[in-house]
C-alpha positions as CSV (number, residue, x, y, z in Angstrom):
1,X,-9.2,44.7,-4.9
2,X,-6.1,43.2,-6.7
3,X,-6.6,39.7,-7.3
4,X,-2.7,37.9,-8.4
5,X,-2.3,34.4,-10.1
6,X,-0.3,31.9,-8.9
7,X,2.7,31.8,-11.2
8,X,4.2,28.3,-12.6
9,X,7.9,27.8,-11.8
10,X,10.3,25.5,-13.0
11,X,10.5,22.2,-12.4
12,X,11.8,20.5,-9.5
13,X,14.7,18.4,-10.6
14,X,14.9,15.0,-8.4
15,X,16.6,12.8,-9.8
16,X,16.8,10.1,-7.5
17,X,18.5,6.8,-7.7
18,X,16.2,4.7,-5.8
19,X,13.5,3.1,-8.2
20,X,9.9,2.7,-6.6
21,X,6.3,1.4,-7.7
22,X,4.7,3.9,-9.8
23,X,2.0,4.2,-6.6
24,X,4.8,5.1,-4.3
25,X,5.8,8.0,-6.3
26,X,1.7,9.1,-6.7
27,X,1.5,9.4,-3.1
28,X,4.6,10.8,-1.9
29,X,4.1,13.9,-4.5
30,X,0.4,14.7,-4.4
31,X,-1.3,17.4,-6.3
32,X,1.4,17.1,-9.1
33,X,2.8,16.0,-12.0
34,X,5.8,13.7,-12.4
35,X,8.2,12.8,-14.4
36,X,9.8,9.1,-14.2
37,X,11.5,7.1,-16.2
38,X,10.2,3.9,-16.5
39,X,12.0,0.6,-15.3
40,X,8.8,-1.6,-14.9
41,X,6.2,-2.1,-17.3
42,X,3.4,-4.9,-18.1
43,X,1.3,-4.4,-21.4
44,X,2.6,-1.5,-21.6
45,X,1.3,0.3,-18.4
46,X,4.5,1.3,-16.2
47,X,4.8,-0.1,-12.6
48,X,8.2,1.2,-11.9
49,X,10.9,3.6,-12.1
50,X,12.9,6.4,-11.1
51,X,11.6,10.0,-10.2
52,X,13.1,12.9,-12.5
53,X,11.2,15.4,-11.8
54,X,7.8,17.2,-10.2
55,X,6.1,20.1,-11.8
56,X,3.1,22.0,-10.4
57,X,1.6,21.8,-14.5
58,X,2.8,19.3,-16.8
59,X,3.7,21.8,-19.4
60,X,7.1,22.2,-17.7
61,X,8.1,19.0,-17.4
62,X,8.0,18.5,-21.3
63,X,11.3,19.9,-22.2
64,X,13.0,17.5,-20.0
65,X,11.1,14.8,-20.8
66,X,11.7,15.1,-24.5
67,X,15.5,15.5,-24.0
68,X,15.1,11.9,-21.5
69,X,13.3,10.3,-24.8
70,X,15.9,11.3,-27.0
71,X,18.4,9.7,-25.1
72,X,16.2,6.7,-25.8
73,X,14.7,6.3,-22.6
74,X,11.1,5.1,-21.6
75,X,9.3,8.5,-19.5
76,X,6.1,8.4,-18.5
77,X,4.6,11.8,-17.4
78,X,2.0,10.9,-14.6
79,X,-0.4,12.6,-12.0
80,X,0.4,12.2,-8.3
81,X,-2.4,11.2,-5.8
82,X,-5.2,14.3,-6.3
83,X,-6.2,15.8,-2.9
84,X,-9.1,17.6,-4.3
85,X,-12.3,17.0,-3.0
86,X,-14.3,15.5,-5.9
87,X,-18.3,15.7,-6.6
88,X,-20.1,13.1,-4.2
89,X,-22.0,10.4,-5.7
90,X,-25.0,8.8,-3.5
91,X,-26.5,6.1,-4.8
């Protein structure tokens, strides 16, 4: 039995003018990563922005989110909503 992995591809360049709630973003790409550039932020945490990128591992996105920094922008590299079933807790 030959058992193949699932290779990593590039990233999936978006780009998308529109800028949305962090949350919107989370749940329109679950299961992975994302790469936005921050237009909203209180203490620090961002609540805004425009998508860049998705990436199934967050390892690709970091090219383009050094070259984004470097231009002296503010990225954030963030987890979309997780589909995964977690453990159950009962109480």
């Amino acid at each position: 039995m030959v058992q193949t992995l699932a290779t990593e591809t590039d990233p999936e360049l978006i780009d998308l003018p529109e800028e949305c709630p962090i949350t919107v973003w989370q749940e329109r790409y679950p299961d992975r990563w994302l790469l936005v550039e921050v237009r909203g932020e209180e203490d620090g945490e961002p609540l805004s922005g425009r998508l860049l990128a998705v990436a199934t591992a967050d390892m690709l996105l970091v090219p383009l989110w050094q070259e984004q920094a470097q231009q002296g922008k503010v990225i954030a590299l963030l987890y979309g909503r997780s589909t995964k079933v977690g453990p159950l807790v009962v109480a």
